[in-house]
C-alpha positions in Angstrom: 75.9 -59.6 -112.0 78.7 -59.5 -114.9 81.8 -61.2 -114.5 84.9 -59.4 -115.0 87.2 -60.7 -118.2 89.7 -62.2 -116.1 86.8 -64.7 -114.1 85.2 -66.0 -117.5 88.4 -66.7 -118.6 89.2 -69.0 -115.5 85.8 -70.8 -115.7 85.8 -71.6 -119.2 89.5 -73.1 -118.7 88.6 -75.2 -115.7 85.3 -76.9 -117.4 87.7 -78.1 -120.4 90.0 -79.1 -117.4 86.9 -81.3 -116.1 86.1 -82.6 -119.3 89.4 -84.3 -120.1 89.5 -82.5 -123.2 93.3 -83.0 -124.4 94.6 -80.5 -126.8 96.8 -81.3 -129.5 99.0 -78.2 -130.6 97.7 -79.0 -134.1 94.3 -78.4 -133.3 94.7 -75.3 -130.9 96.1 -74.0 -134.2 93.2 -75.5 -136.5 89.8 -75.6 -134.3 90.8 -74.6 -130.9 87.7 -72.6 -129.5 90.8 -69.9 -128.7 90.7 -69.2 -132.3 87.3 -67.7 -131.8 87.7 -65.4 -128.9 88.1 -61.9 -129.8 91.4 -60.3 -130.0 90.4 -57.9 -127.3 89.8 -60.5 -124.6 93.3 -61.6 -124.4 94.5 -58.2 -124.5 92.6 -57.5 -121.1 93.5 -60.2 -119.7 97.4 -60.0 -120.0 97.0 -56.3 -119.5 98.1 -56.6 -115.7 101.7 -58.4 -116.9 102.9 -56.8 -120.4 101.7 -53.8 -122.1 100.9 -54.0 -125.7 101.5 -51.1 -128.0 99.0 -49.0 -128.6 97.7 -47.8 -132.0 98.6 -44.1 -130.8 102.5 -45.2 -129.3 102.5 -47.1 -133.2 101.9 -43.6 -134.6 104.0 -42.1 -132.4 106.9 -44.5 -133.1 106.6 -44.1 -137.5 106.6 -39.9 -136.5 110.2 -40.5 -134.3 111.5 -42.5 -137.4 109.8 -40.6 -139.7 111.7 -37.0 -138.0 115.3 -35.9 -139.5 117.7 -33.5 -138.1 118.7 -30.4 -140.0 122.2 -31.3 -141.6 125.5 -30.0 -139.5 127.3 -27.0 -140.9 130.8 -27.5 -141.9 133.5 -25.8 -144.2 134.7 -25.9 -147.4 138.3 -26.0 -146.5 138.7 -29.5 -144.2 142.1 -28.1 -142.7 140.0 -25.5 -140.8 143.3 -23.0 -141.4 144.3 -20.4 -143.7 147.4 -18.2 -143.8 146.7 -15.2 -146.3 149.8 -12.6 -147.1 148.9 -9.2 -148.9 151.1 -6.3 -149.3 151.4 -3.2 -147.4 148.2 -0.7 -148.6 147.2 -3.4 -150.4 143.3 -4.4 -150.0 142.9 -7.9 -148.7 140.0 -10.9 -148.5 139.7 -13.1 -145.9 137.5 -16.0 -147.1 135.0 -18.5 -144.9 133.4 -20.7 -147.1 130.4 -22.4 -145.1 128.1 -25.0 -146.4 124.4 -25.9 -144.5 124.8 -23.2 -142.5 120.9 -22.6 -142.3 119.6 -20.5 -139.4 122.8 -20.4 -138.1 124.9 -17.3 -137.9 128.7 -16.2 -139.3 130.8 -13.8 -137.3 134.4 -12.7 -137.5 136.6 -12.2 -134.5 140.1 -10.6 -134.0 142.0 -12.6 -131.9 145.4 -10.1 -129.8 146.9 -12.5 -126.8 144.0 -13.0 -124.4 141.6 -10.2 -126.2 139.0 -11.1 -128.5 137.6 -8.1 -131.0 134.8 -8.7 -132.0 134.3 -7.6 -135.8 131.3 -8.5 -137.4 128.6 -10.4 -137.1 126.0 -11.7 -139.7 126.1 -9.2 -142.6 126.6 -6.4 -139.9 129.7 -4.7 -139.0 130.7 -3.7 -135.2 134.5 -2.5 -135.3 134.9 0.9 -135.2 137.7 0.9 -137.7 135.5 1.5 -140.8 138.2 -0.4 -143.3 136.9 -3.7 -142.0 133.5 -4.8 -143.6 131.4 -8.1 -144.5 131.5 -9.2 -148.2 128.9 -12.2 -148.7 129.7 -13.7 -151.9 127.0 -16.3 -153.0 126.5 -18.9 -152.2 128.3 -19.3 -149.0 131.5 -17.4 -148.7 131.5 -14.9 -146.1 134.1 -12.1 -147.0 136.1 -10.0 -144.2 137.7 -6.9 -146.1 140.3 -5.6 -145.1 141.1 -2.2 -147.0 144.1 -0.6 -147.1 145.9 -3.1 -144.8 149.3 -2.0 -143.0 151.5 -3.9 -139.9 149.1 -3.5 -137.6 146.5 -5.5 -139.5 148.7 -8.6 -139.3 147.5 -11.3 -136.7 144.8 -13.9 -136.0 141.6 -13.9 -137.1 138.5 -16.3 -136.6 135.3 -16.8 -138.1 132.7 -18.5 -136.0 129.8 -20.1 -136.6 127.0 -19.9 -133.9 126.1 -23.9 -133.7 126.8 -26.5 -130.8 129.4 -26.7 -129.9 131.0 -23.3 -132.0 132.9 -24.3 -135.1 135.8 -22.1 -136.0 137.9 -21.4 -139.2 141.6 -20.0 -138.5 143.2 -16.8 -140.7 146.8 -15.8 -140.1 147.0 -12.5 -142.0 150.6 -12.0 -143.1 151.3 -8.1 -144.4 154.7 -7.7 -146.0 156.3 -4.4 -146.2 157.9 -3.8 -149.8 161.8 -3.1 -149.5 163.0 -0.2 -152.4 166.8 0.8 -152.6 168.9 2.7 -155.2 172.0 0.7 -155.4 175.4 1.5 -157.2 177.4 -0.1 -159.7 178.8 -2.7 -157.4 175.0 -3.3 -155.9 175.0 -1.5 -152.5 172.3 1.1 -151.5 173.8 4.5 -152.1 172.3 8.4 -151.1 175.2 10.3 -153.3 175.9 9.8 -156.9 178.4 12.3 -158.6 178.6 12.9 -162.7 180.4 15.2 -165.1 178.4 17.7 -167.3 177.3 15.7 -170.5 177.8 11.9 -169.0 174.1 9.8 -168.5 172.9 9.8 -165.4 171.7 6.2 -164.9 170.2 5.1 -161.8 169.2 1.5 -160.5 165.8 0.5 -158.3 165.5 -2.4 -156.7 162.4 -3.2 -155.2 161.8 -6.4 -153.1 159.2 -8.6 -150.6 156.4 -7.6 -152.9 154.3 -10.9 -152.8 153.1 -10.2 -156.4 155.0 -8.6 -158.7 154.0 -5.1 -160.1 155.5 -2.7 -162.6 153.9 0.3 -161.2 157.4 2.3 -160.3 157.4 5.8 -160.5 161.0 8.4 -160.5 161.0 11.9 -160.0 162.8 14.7 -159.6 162.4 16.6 -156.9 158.1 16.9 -157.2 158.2 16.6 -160.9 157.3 13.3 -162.1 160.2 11.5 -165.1 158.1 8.6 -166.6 156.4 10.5 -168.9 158.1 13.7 -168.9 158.9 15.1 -172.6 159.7 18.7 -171.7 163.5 17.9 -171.5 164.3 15.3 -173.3 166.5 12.3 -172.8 164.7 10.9 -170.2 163.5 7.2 -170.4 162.8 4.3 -167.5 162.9 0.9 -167.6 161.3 -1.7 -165.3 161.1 -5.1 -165.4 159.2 -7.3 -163.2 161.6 -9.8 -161.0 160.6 -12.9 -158.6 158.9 -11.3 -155.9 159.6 -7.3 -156.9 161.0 -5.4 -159.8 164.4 -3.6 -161.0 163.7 -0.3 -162.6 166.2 2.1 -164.2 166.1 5.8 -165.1 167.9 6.7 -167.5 168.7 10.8 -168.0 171.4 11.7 -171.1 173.5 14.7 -171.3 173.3 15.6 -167.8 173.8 19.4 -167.0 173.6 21.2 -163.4 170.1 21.7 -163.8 169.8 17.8 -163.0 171.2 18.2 -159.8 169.1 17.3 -156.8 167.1 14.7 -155.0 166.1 11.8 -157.4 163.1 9.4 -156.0 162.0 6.0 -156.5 158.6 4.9 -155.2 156.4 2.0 -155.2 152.8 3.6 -155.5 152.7 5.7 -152.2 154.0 2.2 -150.3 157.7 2.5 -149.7 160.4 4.7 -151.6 163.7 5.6 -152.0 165.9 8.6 -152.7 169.8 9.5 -153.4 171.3 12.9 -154.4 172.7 13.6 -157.6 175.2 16.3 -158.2 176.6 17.3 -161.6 179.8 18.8 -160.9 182.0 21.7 -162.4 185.8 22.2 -161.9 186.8 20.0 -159.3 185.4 16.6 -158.9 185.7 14.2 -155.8 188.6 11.5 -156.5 185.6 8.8 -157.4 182.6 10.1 -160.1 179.9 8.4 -161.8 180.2 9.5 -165.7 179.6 6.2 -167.4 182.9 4.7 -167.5 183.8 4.1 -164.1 185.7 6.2 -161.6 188.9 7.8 -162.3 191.7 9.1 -160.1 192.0 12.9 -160.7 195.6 14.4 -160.8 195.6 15.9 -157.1 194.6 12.8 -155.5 197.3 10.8 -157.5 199.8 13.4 -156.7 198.9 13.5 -153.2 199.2 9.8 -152.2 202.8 10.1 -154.5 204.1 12.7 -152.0 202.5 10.3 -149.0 204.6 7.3 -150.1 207.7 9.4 -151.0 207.5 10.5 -147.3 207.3 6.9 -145.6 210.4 5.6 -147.9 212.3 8.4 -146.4 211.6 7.5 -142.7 212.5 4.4 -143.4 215.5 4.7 -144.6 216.4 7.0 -141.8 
């Protein structure tokens, strides 16, 4: 009949117990006849009260140290916020610079109140206004275009990346609507200008809120464009860039009646401006435009003689 391990470990204790065998602790560690039993046996015999590791939990243990998780995706831009301005018909980027994304996914969103549009996701587009499309730019910028932008185009936007919980990078998209007046002498916006045969016609354009200055300013006549007309001569334009916009003047000598009409300045096909010229014959209105400032003519001055002459009389009377 065999003997469990537990059994021949309680008779072998009790005979040394019966001996009167004293143990030092110096020889348990030297020649005690411990020493000699077999790892194993004390293993099953303490098996009941604590549980040793096993070679397999061992392995199991190195593999949980040994496992790494896949790096969290973040952006390039730690304020998380952008605010982009672009001019009106102007095409625009709106850039989401993501590093470790790996399997992860980018979208863009358009964010109205309470509505979310939904604008792209991936490298695949799903608005239906076909201006709005994915640019990726390696190696980790994720481009929303936005091609000829106008007012409506100016809002939130938000691009999302599909990990837990969502990370999301704010856009305000600013669009600024170019300002462009003809002004007079004395700088105020003006729709009539009045000249005498053979004076220059000069005209001033001032255009403004153009976030980056252009010189692209075209004047016409009527249809017919000026900057590079030859066929009558006399005609030049000036433009110089400002802060933020541009002044630009036309410039057309020896003005005749053929010049009257409508005169147009124009910022690409953005925003414009137009005043009337009239070159006048005979009789002129009391204030003119001929290069040296307005004059009185000799009926107005006679007229406003009479009106005071009058007004001394009544009060004398």
């Amino acid at each position: 009949m065999k003997l469990p391990a537990n059994g021949v470990a309680a008779i072998y204790l009790l005979l040394h117990c019966v001996s009167g065998s004293v143990l030092k602790s110096s020889a348990l560690q030297s020649s005690s006849p411990f020493m000699s039993l077999p790892r194993n046996f004390w293993q099953e015999i303490s098996v009941p009260y604590t549980d040793l590791p096993s070679d397999d939990d061992e392995q199991e243990d190195e593999s949980a140290e040994s496992t790494t998780h896949d790096p969290y995706p973040f952006f390039d831009d730690a304020n998380m916020t952008a605010n982009v301005t672009t001019q009106l018909g102007a095409d625009v980027y709106l850039h989401c610079r993501v590093n470790d994304l790996r399997e992860r996914t980018v979208s863009w969103v358009r964010r109205k109140g309470d509505e979310i549009h939904l604008i792209t996701v991936g490298r695949q587009t799903y608005s239906s206004d076909s201006r709005y499309s994915l640019q990726y730019q390696p190696p980790n910028d994720w481009q929303l275009l936005i091609q000829y932008s106008n007012e409506r185009d100016e809002g939130h936007y938000e691009c999302q990346i599909s990990s837990y919980p969502p990370l999301v990078y704010l856009v305000y998209l600013l669009v600024v609507v170019p300002r462009v007046e003809i002004i007079d002498e004395r700088g105020q916006a003006t729709l009539d200008k009045f000249y005498k045969p053979g004076s220059t016609i000069e005209l001033k354009c001032i255009i403004s809120r153009v976030p980056q200055p252009t010189s692209y300013v075209t004047w016409k006549h009527g249809m017919r464009m000026l900057n590079y007309d030859t066929s009558r001569g006399g005609i030049s334009v000036k433009t110089d860039l400002l802060p933020g916009g541009a002044m630009s003047r036309l410039y057309i000598a020896n003005a005749n009646r053929h010049d009257t009409g409508n005169y147009t300045c124009a910022l690409a096909d953005i925003a414009q401006a137009t005043v009337s010229v009239h070159v006048l014959n005979g009789e002129n209105p009391a204030a003119m435009q001929h290069g040296s400032g307005p004059q009185w003519q000799p009926l107005a001055g006679l007229i406003m003689f009479v009106q005071l002459l009058l007004l001394c009389l009544n009060t004398v009377r």
